[in-house]
N, C-alpha and C positions, 0 to 999 in steps of 0.2 A: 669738255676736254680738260683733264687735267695737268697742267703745267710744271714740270721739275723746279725742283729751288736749287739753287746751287749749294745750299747747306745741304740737301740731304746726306740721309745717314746711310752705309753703304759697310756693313763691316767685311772687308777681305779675310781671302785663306787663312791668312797668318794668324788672325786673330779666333780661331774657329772653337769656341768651347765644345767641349764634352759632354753633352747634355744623355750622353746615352741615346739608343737605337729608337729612340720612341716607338710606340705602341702601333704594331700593325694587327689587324682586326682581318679578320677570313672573310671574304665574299661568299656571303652564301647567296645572293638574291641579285636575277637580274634586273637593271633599270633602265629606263629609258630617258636619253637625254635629247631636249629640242634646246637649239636658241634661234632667237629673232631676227637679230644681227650682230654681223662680226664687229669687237671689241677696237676702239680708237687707239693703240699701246704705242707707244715710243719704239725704235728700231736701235737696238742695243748693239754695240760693236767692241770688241777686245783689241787695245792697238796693240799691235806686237812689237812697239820699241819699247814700252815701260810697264803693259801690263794694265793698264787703266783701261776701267770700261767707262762707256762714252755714251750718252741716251743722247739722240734726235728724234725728238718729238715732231707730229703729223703737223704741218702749218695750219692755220685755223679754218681758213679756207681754200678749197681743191686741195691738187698732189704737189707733194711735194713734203721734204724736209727743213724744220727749224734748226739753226746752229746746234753745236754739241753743248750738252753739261756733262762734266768730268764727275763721275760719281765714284771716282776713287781708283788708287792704285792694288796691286797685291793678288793681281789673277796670270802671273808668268807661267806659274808653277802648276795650275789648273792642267788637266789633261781633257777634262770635258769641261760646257757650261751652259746652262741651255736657262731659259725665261718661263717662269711660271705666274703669272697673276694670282698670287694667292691670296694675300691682304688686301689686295684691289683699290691700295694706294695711289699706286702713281703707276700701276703696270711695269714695276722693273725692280720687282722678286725676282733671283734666280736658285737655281741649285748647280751646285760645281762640285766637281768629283776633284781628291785629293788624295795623293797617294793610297788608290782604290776606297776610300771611302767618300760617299758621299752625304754633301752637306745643304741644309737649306738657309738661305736669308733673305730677311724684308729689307725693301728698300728702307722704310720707313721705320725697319725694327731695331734693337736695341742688343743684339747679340744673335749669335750663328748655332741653330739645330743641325747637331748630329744625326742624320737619318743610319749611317750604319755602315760597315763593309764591305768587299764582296762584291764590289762594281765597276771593278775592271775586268769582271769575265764579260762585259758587252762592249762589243768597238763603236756603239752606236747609240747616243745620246740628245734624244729630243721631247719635245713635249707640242704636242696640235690642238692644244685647250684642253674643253672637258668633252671627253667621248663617252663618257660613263654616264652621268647624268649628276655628281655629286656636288654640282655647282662651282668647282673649284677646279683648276689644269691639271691632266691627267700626264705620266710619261712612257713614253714608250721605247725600250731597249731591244738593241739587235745583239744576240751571241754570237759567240766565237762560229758555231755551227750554220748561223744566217736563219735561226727562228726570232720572231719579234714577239716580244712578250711587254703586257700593257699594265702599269702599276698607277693603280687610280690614288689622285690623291684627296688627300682629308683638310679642311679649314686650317690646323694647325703649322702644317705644312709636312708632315708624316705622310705614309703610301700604304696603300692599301696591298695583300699581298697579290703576288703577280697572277696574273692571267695569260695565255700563250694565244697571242691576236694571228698568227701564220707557222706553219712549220718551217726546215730548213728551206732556204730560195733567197731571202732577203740579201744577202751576199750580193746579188747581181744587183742591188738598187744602188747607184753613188751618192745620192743625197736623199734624205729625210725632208720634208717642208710643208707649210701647212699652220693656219690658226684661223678656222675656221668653216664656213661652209660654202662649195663650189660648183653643189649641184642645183640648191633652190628647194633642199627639201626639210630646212630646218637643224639638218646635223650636222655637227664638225664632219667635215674626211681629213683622209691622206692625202698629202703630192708625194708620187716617189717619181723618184728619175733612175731611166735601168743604167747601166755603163753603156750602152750604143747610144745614150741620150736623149730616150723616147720619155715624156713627162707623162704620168698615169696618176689619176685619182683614184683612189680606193675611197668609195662612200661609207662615211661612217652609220653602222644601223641604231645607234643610240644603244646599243647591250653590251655589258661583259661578258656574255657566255664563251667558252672557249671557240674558238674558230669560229665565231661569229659577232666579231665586234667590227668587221668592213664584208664589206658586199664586193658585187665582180667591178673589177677595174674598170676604167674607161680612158682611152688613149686622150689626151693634150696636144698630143704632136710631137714630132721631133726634132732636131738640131738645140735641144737643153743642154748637146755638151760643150757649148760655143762659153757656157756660163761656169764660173768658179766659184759661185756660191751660192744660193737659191735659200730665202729665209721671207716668213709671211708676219707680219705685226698684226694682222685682223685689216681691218678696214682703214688704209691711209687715206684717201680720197673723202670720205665723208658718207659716201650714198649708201653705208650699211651692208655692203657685201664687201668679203673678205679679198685682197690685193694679195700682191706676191711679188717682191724683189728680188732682183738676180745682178748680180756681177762679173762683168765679163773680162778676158784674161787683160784688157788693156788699163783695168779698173776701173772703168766707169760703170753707173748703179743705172740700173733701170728699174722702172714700176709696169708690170700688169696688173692693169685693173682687173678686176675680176666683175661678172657679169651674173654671178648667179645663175648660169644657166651652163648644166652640163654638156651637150653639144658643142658648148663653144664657149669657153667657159673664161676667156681673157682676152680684152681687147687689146690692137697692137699698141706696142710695147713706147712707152713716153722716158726719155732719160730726163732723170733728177739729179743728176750729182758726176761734172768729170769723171776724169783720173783722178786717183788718190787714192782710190776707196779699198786698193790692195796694201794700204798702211794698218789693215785689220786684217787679225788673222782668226779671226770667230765672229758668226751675223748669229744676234738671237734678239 
């Protein structure tokens, strides 16, 4: 496990260079992506009194959350912000969209990539790892219309061009969730939760092909609308399968574990963390 230093380096919106759209490259060829186990990452939070994101790393042993480190102010103005492990630093890479452009940075990097324009025609902004196979967190955007479109990314932190993962329908999901895998079969999925609050995994097939980057859903259950936030770090517990936190209206955090096993695929729910946790108003 890698540990935060409180010096890290964190550059916010404001300071966002211009580096231009960086280079996206066409998908011609599909791949197939497997991992072994879900990823250890820090649970990132945006406090919505001054804009500073806040990493809580996994405690070393079992569930549970370590204190916060403050990795910096200057995310108010963000409209989106989601976690990407790209440098595979410390796991708290993000990209945040800014007056519809969005942008990438390394925890540990030394200046902010312009990815490009043109990204606020999606109201729906996350990223479930890498479903593509390119070793690196892939993201996935819902339009105006409710089609989900999958933008793989590349080592530098640039995106590969889009791929359309679902037609119009995604509209009826309320939340996006998901880092990693929840069926047992090696590959990232999706959590979606519809608006009646039913929780649905869509299995990830490891390809980009168009409509064929998730396989047929499989129900979780329902009463997910009980929760105000639903956000997966990979594996907080340790045993190597992917977990899943959710926040409920009173504020308090809970963790499901996850089980690696589709049928049943989360054990009951252990709370980690009081009230307070509604002083965040973004889980990535």
């Amino acid at each position: 496990m890698v540990v935060l230093a409180v010096s890290a380096v964190m550059v916010a919106p404001h300071a966002a260079a211009s580096s231009g759209k960086g280079n996206r490259a066409a998908l011609t060829a599909t791949v197939t992506a497997t991992v072994t186990a879900a990823p250890r990452l820090p649970l990132l939070v945006r406090r919505s009194s001054d804009g500073h994101l806040l990493a809580y790393e996994p405690k070393a042993t079992g569930a549970g959350l370590q204190p916060a480190v403050d990795l910096g102010g200057g995310f108010s103005a963000v409209t989106a912000i989601l976690r990407a492990n790209v440098s595979g630093a410390a796991g708290s890479d993000v990209y945040f969209r800014l007056n519809g452009t969005l942008f990438y940075t390394a925890e540990r990097g030394s200046g902010t990539r312009r990815i490009g324009p043109g990204w606020d025609a999606y109201n729906l902004l996350m990223s479930p790892g890498d479903m593509g196979g390119a070793a690196v967190p892939d993201i996935l955007a819902r339009d105006a219309d409710g089609a989900l479109w999958l933008f793989q990314g590349k080592p530098d932190g640039t995106l590969l061009d889009r791929v359309q993962v679902g037609p119009a329908g995604w509209n009826t999901m309320s939340a996006l969730a998901g880092y990693g895998d929840y069926t047992g079969d090696g590959k990232n999925d999706l959590l979606a939760r519809s608006t009646g609050g039913t929780l649905y995994i869509y299995p990830g097939t490891g390809g980009t092909t168009a409509g064929a980057v998730l396989g047929t859903r499989i129900s979780a259950g329902t009463g997910w609308d009980a929760y105000t936030a639903l956000v997966s770090t990979g594996d907080n517990d340790g045993d190597g399968k992917a977990d899943l936190f959710a926040r409920d209206a009173a504020g308090a955090l809970w963790l499901f574990k996850g089980t690696g096993t589709a049928s049943a695929p989360f054990a009951a729910r252990v709370q980690i963390g009081a009230s307070g946790w509604n002083a965040a108003n973004a889980f990535l």
